[in-house]
N, C-alpha and C positions, 0 to 999 in steps of 0.2 A: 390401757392397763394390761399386765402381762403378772396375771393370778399365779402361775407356775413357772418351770425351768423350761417345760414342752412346751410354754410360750413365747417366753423368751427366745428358743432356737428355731420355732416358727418363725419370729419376725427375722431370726438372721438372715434364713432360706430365702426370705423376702428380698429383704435387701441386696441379696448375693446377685437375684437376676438382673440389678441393674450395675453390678460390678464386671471389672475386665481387668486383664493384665494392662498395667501404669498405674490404677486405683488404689489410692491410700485412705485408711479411714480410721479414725482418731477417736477411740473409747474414754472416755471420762465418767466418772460418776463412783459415789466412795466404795471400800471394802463389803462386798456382798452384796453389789448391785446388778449382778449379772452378765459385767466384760464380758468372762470368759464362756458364759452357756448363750453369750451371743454369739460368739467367736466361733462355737462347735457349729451352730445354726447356721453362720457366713462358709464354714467351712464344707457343710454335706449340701449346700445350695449349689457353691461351685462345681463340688464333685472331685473334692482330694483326699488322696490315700493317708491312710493312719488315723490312727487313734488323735482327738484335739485336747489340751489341757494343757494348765495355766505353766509357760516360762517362766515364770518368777524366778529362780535360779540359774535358770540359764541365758535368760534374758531375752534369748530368740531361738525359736523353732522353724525349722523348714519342712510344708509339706508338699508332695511331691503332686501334679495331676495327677486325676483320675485317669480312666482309661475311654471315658465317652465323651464324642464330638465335643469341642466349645471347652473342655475344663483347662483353669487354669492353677497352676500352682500357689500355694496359700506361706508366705511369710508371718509368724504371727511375734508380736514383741510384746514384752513387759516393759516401762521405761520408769517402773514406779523407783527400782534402786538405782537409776540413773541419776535421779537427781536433778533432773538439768545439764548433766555432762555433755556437753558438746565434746567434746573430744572423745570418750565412751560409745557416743551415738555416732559418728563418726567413724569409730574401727569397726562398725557393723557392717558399713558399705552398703547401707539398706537402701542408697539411690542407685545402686548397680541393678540392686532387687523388684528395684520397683516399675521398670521398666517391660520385667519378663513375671512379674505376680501380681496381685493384690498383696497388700502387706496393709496388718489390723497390728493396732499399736492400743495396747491399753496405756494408762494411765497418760496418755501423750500430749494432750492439751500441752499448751505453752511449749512442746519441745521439738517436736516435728513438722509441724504444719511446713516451715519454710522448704521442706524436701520435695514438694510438688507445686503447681499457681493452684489445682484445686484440690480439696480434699471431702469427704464424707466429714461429717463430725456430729458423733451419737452422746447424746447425755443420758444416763441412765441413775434412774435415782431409785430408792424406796424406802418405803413408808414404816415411820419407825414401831418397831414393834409389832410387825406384818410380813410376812414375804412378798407382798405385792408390790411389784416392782412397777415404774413409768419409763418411758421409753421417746427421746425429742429425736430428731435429726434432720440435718440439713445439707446440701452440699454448700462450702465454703469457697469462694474466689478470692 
């Protein structure tokens, strides 16, 4: 259970220490389930600079490492206006990216998995009429 937003980016910190530059991880779960306040959570786990929040118009953000041992830079994508566009997803180059970052793809289910053999992949749900959010995740081969 993840009662709040500070828990939700608990769990991302979580999650972040078993992430490394090539890790791709695939956000799923509807409008207001907490993508993006896991995304800030994966992002101050790693230890990258800037401010985090939601691409949705730009589609992709790049954050830059930190400055302490170990950090790696943080790709972060929206792929809700994608559509499914392979060709969209495609002129990102997010397989250039994924080699030298982690790269968190909301909405990504069905549209990137095939850019890595494995991937993280997080469902995130909540309960209607609650903020309380649930939180599944698995590494995928």
């Amino acid at each position: 259970m993840l009662p709040t937003v500070a828990d939700t980016e608990a769990l991302g910190r979580e999650l972040a220490a078993g992430l490394g530059a090539g890790d791709l991880v695939v956000l799923d779960g509807p409008l207001g389930a907490g993508k993006t306040a896991l995304t800030r959570g994966i992002a101050a786990g790693l230890g990258v600079q800037g401010r985090v929040s939601s691409p949705t118009f730009i589609i992709a953000r790049q954050h830059r490492a930190g400055e302490q041992p170990g950090a790696v830079p943080l790709v972060h994508v929206d792929a809700y206006r994608l559509g499914g566009d392979l060709d969209d997803l495609d002129a990102l180059d997010l397989d250039t990216d994924l080699h030298q970052a982690v790269v968190v793809v909301e909405w990504g289910r069905g549209v990137v998995e095939h850019l890595t053999d494995r991937h993280l992949r997080v469902l995130l749900s909540r309960e209607p009429d609650s903020d309380v959010r649930t939180a599944e995740w698995e590494w995928v081969d």
